[in-house]
N, C-alpha and C positions, 0 to 999 in steps of 0.2 A: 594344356599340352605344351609342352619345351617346342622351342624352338629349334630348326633343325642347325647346322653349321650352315650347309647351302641359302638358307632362308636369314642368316646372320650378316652372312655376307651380302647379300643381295641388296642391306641395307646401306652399304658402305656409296658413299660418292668418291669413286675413283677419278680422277684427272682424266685429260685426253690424252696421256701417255698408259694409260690402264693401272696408273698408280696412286698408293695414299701414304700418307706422313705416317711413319711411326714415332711416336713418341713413349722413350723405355724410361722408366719409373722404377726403385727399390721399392715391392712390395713393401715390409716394415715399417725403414724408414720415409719412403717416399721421396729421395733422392732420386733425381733429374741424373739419369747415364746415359744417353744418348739417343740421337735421330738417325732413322734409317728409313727405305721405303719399302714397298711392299705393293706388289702386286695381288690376285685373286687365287691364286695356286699357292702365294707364298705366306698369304693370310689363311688358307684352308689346311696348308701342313703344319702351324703355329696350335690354331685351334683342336687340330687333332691329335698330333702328336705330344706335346708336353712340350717340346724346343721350341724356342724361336727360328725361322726361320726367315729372310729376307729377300727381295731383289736387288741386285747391286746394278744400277744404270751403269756402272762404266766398264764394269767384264758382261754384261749382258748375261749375267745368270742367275741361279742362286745359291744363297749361300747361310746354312744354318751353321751361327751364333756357337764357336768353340769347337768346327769339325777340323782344323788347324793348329787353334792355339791352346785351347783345353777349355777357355774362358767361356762359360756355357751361360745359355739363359734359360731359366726353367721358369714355365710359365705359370704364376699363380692368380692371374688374372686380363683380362679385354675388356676394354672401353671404347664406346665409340661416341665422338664429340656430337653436339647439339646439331650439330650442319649436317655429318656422316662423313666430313672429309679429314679425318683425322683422327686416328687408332691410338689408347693409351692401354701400353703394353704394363702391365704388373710382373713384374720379374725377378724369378730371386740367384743375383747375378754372383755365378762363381769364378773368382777372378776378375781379372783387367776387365772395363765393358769397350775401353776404347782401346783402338788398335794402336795407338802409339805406345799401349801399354797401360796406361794411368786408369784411375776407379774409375772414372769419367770422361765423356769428351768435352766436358763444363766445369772445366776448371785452368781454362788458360787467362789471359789477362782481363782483366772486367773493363769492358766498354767504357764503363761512366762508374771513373773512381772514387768519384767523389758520396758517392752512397752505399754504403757498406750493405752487403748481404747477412743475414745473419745465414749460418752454417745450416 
């Protein structure tokens, strides 16, 4: 028997703020577009709905992924890490993933230049 959503979640180790790391992935290519968090409400309207959905720690609310900018995340898959504290979102991201606009929020200066990333 499947798993229910409620029984999904139950598994997640949430912080002592009631939150977990998301971490968003291009299903396909599996391009790294961004970190956001998520509470248990904002993890059960993700799982449900198709959208990503998020909590934003600094407007204290939430906030599903393109209800603003257009830039939608559709969800084609949920991971949950070895620990439980850390959600890898599969997404098939349309448009900008980061708000300054750009594909990614992983793509500004590399820490340590000296080691090339392959693409």
């Amino acid at each position: 028997m499947a798993e229910s959503v409620e029984e999904r979640i139950a598994r997640v180790a949430f912080d002592a703020s009631g939150l977990v790391a998301a971490i968003v992935q291009q299903h396909d290519t599996r391009e790294v577009l961004m970190l956001a968090w998520m509470d248990a409400e904002a993890l059960r309207r993700t799982l449900t709905s198709g959208r990503v959905t998020y909590w934003s720690r600094s407007r204290q609310e939430y906030w599903r992924k393109g209800d603003t900018s257009g830039h939608i995340q559709l969800v084609r898959g949920a991971r949950l890490d070895c620990d439980g504290d850390a959600v890898l979102l599969l997404v098939e991201q349309v448009g900008a993933a980061c708000h300054t606009g750009t594909r990614t929020c992983f793509d500004s200066d590399d820490l340590h230049p000296e080691v090339e990333v392959a693409p």
